[in-house]
C-alpha positions as CSV (number, residue, x, y, z in Angstrom):
1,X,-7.0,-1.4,7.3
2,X,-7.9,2.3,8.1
3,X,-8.8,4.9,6.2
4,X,-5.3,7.0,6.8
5,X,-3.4,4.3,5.9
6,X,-5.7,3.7,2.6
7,X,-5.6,7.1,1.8
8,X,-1.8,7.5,2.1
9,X,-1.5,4.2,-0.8
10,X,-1.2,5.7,-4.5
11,X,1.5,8.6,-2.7
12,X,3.4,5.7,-1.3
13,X,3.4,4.2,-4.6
14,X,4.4,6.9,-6.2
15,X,7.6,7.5,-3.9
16,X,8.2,4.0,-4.4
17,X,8.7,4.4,-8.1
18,X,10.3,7.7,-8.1
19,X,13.4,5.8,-5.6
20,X,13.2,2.8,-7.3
21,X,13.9,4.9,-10.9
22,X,17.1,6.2,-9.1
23,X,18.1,3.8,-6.4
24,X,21.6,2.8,-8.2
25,X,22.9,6.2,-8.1
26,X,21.7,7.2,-4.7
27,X,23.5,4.4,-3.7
28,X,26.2,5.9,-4.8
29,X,26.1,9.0,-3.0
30,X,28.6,10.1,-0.1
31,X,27.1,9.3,3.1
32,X,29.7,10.9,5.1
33,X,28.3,11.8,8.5
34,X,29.2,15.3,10.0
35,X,30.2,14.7,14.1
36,X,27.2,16.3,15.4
37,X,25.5,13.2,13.9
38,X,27.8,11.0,14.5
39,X,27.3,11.7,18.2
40,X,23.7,12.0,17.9
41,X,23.6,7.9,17.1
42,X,25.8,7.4,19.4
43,X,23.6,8.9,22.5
44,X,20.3,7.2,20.4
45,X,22.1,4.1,20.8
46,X,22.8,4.1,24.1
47,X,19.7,4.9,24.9
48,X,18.2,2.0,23.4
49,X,20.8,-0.2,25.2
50,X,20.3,1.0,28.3
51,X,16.3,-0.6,28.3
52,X,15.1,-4.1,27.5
53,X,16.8,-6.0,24.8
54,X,14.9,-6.1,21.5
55,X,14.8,-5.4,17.5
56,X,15.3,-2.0,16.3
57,X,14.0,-0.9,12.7
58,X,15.3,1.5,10.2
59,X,12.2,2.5,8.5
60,X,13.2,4.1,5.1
61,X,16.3,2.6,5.1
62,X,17.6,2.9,1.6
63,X,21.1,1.2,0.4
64,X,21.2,0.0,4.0
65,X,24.3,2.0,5.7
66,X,22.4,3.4,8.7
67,X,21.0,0.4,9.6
68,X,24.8,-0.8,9.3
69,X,25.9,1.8,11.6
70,X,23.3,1.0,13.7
71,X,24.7,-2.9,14.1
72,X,28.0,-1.8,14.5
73,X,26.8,0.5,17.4
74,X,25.6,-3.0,19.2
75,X,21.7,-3.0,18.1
76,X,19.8,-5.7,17.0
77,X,18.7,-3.6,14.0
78,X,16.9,-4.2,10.6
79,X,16.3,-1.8,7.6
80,X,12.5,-1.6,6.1
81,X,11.7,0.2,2.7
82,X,8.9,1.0,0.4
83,X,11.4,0.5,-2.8
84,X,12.0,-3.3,-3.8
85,X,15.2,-1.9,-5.7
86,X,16.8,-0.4,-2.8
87,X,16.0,-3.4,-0.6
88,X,18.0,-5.4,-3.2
89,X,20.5,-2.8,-3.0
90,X,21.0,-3.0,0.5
91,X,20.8,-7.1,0.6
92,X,23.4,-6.7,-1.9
93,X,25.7,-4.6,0.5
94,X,24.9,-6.2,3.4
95,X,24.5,-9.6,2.8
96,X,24.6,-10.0,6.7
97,X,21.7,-8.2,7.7
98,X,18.4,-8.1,7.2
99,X,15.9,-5.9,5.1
100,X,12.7,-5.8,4.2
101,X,10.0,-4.4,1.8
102,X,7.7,-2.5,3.8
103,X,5.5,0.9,3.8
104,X,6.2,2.8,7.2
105,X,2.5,3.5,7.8
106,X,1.3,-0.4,7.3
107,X,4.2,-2.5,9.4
108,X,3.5,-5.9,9.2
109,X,4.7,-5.9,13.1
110,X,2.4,-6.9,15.6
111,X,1.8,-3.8,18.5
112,X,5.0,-3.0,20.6
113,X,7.3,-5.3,18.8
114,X,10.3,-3.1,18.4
115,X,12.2,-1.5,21.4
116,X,13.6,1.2,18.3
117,X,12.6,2.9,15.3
118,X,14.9,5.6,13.5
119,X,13.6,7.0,10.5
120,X,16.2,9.7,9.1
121,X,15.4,12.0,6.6
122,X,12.3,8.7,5.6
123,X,8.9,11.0,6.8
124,X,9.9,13.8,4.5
125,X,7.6,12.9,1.7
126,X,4.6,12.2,3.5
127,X,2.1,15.5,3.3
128,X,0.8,17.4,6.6
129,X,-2.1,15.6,6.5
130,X,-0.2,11.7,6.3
131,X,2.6,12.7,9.2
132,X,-0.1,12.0,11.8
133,X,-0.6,8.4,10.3
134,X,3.3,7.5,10.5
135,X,3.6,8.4,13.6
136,X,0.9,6.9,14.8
137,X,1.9,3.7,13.2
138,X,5.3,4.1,14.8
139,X,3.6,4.3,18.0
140,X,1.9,1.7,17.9
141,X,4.9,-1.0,16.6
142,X,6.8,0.6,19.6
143,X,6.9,-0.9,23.0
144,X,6.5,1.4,26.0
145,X,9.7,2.6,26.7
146,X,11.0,2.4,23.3
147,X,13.2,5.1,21.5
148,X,12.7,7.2,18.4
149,X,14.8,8.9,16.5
150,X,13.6,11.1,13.6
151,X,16.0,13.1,11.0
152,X,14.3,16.0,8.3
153,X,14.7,19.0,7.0
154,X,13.8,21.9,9.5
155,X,11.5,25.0,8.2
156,X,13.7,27.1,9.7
157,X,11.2,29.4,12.2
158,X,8.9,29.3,9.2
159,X,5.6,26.9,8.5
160,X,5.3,23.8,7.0
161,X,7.0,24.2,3.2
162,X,7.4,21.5,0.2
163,X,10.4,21.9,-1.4
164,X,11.4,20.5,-4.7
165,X,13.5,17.1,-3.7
166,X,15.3,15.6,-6.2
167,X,13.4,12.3,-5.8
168,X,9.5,13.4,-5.1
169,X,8.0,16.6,-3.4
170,X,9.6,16.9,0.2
171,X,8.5,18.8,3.4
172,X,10.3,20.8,5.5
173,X,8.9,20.7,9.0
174,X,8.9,23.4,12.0
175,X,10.8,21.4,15.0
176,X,8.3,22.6,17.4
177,X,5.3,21.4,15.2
178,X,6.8,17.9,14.4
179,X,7.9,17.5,18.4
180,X,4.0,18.1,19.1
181,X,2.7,15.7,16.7
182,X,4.6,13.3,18.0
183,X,3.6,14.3,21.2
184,X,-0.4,13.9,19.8
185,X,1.0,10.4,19.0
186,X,2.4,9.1,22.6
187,X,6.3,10.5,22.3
188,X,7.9,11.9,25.1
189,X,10.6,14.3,23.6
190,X,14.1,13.6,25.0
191,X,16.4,15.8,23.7
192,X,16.7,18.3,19.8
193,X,19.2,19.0,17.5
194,X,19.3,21.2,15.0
195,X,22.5,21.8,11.8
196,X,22.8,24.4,9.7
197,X,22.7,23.6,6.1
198,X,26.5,22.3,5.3
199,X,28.3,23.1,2.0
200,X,26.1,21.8,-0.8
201,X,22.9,21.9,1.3
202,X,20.0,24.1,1.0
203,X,18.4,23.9,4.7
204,X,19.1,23.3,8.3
205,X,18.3,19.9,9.6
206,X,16.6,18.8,12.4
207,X,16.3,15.8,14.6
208,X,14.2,14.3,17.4
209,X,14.9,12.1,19.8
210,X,11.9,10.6,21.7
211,X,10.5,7.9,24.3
212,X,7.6,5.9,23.9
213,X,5.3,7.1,26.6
């Protein structure tokens, strides 16, 4: 095991605890999508559809409903999380699918197994200094060709910001500094979107959608 993924351990922990504490009422939550993401899964999904056939894992999957959507949009798709009470949750929900327990930076996946990885709004507790070691571990569990899609909160034209997240401490992230670490890390971006923060939310949202180089 490396060093990065050794050193990211006790965090991952931590975040583990802190969502398994409060996994019945996030559960709970409205999950209502807005359109522009709606049509955002729609274009990932075709994407992915349009290559070689293939698994496609939800990595931070929670209660499970993206990976749903993700099924019912005609992947082969499977949710992964570091909480053991959220992957009951979602086993619960979704008695039909599959979900594991799993930390994003240590996949028990052997190299290019998946042909998808969406992590939405999942790489948002991992520090500056971690990032690199997701998505080099996403990289690596990603065949050539593969797609990513990635959902955070955007620093709005500012620099790399924690934020106080009602689970564990957060980062906001500069779309143009996240697009080039993934770049570092073998992505070829596709195409960006960014939302301004909705009623009830405090900042503007941003998404990646990437290749595999």
């Amino acid at each position: 095991m490396s060093s990065a993924v050794t050193d990211t351990a006790p965090r991952a922990a931590a975040t583990a605890d802190a969502y398994d504490a409060i996994a019945t009422l996030y559960a709970e939550l409205p999950r209502d999508q807005l359109p522009l993401e709606r049509a955002l899964f729609d274009a990932y999904a075709e994407h992915v559809r349009a290559g070689a056939a293939g698994p496609v894992a939800e990595l931070g999957c929670g209660p499970g409903p993206i990976t749903r959507q993700l099924t019912d949009l005609g992947l082969d798709a499977y949710g992964v999380d570091l909480s053991p009470v959220m992957v009951d949750l979602a086993r619960a929900a979704y008695p039909e699918l599959r979900f594991e327990v799993g930390s994003m930076d240590a996949l028990d996946l052997p190299d290019g197994a998946l042909r998808g990885i969406v992590s939405w709004y999942s790489i948002i507790h991992a520090t500056p200094q971690e990032l690199p070691s997701y998505l080099a571990e996403f990289a690596r569990v990603l065949a050539t060709g593969g797609h990513l899609l990635l959902g955070f909160f955007e620093a709005e034209g500012g620099p790399v910001a924690a934020f106080d997240h009602k689970v564990t401490t957060a980062y906001r992230w500069p779309v143009d500094e996240l697009a080039a670490l993934a770049a570092d890390a073998g992505f070829v971006e596709l195409g960006r979107m960014l939302r301004e923060p909705g009623e009830g939310e405090r900042f503007r949202r941003g998404h990646l959608l990437m290749r595999r180089a």
